[in-house]
Each structure stands twice: as structure tokens, then as C-alpha cells.
C-alpha positions as CSV (number, residue, x, y, z in Angstrom):
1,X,-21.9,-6.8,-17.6
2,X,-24.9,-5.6,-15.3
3,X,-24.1,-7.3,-11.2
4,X,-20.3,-7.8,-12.2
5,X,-18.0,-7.7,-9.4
6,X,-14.3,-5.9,-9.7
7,X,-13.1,-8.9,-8.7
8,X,-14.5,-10.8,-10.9
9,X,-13.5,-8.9,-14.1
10,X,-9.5,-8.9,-12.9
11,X,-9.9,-12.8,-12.9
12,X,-11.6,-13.0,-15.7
13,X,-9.3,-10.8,-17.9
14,X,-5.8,-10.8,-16.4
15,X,-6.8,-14.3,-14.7
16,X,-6.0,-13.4,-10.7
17,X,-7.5,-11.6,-8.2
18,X,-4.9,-10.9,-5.4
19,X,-3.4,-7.8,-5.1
20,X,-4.5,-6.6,-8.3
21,X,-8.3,-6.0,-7.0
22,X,-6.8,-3.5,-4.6
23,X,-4.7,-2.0,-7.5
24,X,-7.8,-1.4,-9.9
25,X,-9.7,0.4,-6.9
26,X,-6.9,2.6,-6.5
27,X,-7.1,3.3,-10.4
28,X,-10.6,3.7,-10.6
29,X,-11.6,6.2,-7.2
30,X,-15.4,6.5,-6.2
31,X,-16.0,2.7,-7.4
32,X,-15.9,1.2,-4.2
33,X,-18.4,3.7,-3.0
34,X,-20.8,2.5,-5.9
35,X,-21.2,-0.9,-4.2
36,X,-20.1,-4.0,-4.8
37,X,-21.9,-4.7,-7.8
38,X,-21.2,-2.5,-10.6
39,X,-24.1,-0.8,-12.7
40,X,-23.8,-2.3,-16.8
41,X,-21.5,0.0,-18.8
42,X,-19.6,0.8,-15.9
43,X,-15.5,1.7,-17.3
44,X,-12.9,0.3,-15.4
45,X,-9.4,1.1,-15.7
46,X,-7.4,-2.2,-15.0
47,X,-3.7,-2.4,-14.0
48,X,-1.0,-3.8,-16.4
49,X,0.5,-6.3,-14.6
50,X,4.1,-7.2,-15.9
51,X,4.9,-10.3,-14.0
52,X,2.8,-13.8,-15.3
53,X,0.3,-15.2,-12.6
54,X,1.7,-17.6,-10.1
55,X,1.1,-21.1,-11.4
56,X,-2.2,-22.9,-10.1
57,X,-1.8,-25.5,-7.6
58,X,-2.6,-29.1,-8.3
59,X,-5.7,-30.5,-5.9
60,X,-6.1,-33.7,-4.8
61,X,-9.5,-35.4,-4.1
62,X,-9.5,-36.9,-1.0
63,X,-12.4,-39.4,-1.2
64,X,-13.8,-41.4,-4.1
């Protein structure tokens, strides 16, 4: 999609962002020099991750 971050496509296909951000820059050279946002029809190479994202932490609300 057109103003998509990196970021935001590893969480929103392989559902996390740490450490695998860094991993799909290193598989996908001259993207970080394109900016931040990336241009529509951009192709991105993601990394297979092997191991299941860590689980999500419950929150508590602290005031009513």
C-alpha cells in the first residue's frame, strides 16, 4: 500500500516488529535509503521466522 511503513507490514503479516524490522532491511538493501514510507508496489522480501511470537502481555487499566 502507497505511505506503508516496513514496520508496519512485518506486524501486520508475521504479527511483530522486533528484531525482524532489522532482518527485512538486511534482505531488502537500498530500502532504507527510499525513506521511511515506501512508494505503492514497492516488493519486500520478508524473513521466515521459525520461532512463534512471544505471547502478548495482559494490561491492566489503572483508573475507571
Amino acid at each position: 500500500m502507497a505511505g506503508e511503513t516496513l514496520d508496519a507490514i512485518c506486524w501486520r503479516v508475521l504479527g511483530r516488529t522486533q528484531g525482524v524490522t532489522e532482518l527485512a532491511y538486511a534482505l531488502n538493501p537500498g530500502l532504507a535509503a527510499a525513506g521511511p514510507q515506501l512508494a505503492e508496489g514497492t516488493q519486500v522480501l520478508l524473513p521466515e521466522i521459525t520461532e512463534s511470537a512471544p505471547a502478548m502481555r495482559e494490561t491492566i487499566q489503572l483508573w475507571d
